[in-house]
C-alpha positions as CSV (number, residue, x, y, z in Angstrom):
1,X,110.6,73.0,108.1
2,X,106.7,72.2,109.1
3,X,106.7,75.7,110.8
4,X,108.1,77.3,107.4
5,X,105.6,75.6,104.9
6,X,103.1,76.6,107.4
7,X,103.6,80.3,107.6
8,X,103.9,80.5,103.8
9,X,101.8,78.1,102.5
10,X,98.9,77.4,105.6
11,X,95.4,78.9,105.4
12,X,95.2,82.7,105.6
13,X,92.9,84.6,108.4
14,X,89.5,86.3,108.0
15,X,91.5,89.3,107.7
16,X,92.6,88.1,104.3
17,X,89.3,88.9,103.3
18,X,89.9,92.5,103.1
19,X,91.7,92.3,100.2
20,X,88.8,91.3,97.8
21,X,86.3,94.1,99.9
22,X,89.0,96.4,98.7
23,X,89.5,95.7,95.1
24,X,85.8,95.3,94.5
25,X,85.5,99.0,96.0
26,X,87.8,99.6,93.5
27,X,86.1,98.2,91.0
28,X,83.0,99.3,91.6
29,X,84.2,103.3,91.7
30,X,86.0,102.8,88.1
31,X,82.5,101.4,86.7
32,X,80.6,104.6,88.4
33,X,83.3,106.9,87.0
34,X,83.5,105.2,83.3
35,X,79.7,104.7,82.9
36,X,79.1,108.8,83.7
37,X,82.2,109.1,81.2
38,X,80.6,106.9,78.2
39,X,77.1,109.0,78.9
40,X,79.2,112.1,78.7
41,X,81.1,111.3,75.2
42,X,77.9,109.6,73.8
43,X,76.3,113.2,74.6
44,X,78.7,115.0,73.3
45,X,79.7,112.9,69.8
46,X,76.6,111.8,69.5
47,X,77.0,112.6,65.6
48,X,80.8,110.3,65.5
49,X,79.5,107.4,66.7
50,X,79.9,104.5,65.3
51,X,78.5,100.9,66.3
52,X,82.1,99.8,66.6
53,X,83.0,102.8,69.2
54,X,79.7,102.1,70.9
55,X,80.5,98.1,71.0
56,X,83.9,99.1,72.4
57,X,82.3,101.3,75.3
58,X,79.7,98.2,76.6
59,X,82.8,96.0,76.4
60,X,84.9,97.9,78.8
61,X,81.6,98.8,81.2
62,X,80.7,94.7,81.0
63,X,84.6,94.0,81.6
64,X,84.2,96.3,84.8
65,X,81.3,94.9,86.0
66,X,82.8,91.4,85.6
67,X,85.6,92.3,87.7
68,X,83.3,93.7,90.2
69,X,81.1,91.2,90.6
70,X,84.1,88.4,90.4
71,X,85.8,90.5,93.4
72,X,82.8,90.8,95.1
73,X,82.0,86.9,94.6
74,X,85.0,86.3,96.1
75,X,85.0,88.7,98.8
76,X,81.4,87.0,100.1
77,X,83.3,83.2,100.0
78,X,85.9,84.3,101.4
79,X,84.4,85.6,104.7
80,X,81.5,83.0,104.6
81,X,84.1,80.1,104.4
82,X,86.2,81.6,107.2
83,X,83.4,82.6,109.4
């Protein structure tokens, strides 16, 4: 039963780590490819813009970022604690 709680409840390895490395890649392409978008549409409608649509689009880029950088975070104490 030990053996059991171990294997599905015991410390993970360093390779665990990847996981985080991953998803902040991840993140970090989406805030690339949605900032280059927001610059495009703001060119484009620059006329239709509202401060609400604008609000809306630093929002999103900010809720990207955060993910990024909370990935990232996590990523670093991950390998630093396991090192």
């Amino acid at each position: 039963m030990a053996n059991l709680m171990s294997t599905y409840f015991g410390p993970l390895d360093k390779g665990a780590c990847v996981y985080f490395f991953i998803i902040s890649v991840i993140f970090f392409i989406a805030l690339i490819l949605v900032s280059i978008s927001e610059l495009i549409f703001l060119f484009q409608n620059f006329k239709k813009i509202n401060f609400r649509m604008f609000m809306n689009g630093i929002i999103i880029l900010f809720n990207i970022f955060l993910a990024y950088f909370v990935n990232r975070l996590l990523n670093t104490m991950c390998t630093k604690s396991l090192a």
